[in-house]
C-alpha positions as CSV (number, residue, x, y, z in Angstrom):
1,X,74.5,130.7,94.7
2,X,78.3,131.1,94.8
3,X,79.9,132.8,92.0
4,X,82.6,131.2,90.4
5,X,84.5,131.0,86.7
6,X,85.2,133.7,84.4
7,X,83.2,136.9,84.5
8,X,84.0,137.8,81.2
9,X,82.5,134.7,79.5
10,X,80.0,134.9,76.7
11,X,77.5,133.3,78.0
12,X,78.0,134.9,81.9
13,X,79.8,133.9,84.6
14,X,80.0,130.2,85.0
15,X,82.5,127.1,84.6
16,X,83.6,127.1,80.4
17,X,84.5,123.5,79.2
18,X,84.6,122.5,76.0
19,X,84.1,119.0,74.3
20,X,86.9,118.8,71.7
21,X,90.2,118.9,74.1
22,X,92.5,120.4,71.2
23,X,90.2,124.1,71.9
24,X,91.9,124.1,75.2
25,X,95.5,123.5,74.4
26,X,95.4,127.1,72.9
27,X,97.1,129.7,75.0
28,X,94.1,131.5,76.0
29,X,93.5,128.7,77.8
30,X,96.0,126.1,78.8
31,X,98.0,125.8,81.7
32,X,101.4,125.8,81.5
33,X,103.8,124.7,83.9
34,X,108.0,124.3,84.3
35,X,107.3,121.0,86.1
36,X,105.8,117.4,85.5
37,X,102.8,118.7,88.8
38,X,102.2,121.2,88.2
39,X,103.2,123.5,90.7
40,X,105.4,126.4,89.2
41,X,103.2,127.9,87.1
42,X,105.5,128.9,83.9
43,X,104.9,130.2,80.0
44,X,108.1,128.7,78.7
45,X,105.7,125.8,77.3
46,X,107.5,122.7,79.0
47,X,104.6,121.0,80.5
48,X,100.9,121.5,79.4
49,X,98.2,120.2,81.9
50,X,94.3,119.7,80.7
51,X,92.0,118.9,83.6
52,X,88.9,116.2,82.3
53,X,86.0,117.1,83.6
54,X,82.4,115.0,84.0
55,X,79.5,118.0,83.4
56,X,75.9,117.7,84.4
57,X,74.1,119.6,82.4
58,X,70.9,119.4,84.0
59,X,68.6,121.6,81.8
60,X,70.7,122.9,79.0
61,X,70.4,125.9,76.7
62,X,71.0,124.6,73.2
63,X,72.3,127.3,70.8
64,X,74.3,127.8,67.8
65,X,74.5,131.8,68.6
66,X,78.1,132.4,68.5
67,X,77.7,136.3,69.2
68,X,74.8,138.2,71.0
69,X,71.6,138.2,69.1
70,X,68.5,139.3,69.8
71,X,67.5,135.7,70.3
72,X,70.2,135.2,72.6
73,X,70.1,138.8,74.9
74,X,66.2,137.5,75.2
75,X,67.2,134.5,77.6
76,X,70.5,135.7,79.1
77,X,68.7,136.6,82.5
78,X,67.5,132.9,82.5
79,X,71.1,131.6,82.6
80,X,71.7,129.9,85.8
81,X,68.3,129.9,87.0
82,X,65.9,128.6,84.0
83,X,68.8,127.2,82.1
84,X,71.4,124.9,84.5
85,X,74.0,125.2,81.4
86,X,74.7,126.3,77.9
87,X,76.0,124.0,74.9
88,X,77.0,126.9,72.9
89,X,78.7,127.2,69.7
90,X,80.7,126.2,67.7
91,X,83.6,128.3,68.9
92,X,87.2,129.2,67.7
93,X,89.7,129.3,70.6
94,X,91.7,132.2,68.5
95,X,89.6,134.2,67.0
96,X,86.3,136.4,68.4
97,X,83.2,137.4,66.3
98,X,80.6,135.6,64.6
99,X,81.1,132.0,63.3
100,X,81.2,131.4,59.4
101,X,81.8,127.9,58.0
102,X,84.4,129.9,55.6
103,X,86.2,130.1,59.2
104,X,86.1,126.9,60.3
105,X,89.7,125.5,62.2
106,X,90.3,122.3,63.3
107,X,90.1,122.9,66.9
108,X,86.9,124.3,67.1
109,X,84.3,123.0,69.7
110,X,81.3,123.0,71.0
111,X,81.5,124.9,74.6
112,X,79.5,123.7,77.8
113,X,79.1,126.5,80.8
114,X,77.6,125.3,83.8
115,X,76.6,128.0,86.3
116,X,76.5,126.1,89.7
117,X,80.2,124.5,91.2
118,X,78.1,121.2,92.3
119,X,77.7,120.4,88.3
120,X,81.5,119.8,87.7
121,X,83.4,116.9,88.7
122,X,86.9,116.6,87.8
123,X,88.1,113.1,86.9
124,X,91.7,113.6,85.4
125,X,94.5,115.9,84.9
126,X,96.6,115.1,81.8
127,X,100.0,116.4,81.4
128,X,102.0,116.7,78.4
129,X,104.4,117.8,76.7
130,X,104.5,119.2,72.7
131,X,106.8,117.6,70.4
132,X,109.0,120.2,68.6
133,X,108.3,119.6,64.6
């Protein structure tokens, strides 16, 4: 198997997508961009682009095991052999550590990791721009 995505990723090295888009517009995670395609990468915020992405998840891992449990450590070696993917979480896009409902933000989401390239298909790129409030 080809390795690909982030190797620092909770659940392993794979492709980390999640389901509500709002998760990804924080800057941990969005690209940003000084023009309309793209192509000067740039943090001065201008243009935001969010790729849309169809996942198969083939045989999922379904957890709710926001940080390493004993549970969790117990299946990790399965990831990407046993398991094709991971619908993890919720997660918070700006904060680390467990989950508590007392912590809840409206862009949490529910993350999706799929461990082979062949199981993400990218259908859209969306570019934007934030209105100043």
């Amino acid at each position: 198997m080809t390795q690909f995505g982030s190797e620092q990723g909770f659940y392993g090295q794979g492709n980390y997508l999640a389901h509500q888009a709002s998760y990804s517009h924080h800057k941990r995670y969005v690209y940003k961009s000084s023009d309309a395609e793209g192509d000067h990468r740039d943090a001065g915020d201008q243009y935001f682009h969010l790729l849309l992405v169809n996942v198969l998840r083939g045989n999922p891992l379904k957890t709710t095991e926001v940080w390493p449990g004993a549970g969790f450590r117990a299946v990790q070696g399965k990831l990407g052999k046993e398991f094709d993917s991971v619908e993890g979480g919720p997660h918070r896009p700006t904060l680390s550590g467990p989950y508590t409902a007392r912590a809840r933000g409206s862009d949490d989401s529910v993350i999706y990791v799929a461990y082979h390239p062949s199981q993400c298909l990218p259908e859209f790129i969306v570019t934007y721009t934030q209105n100043a409030s």
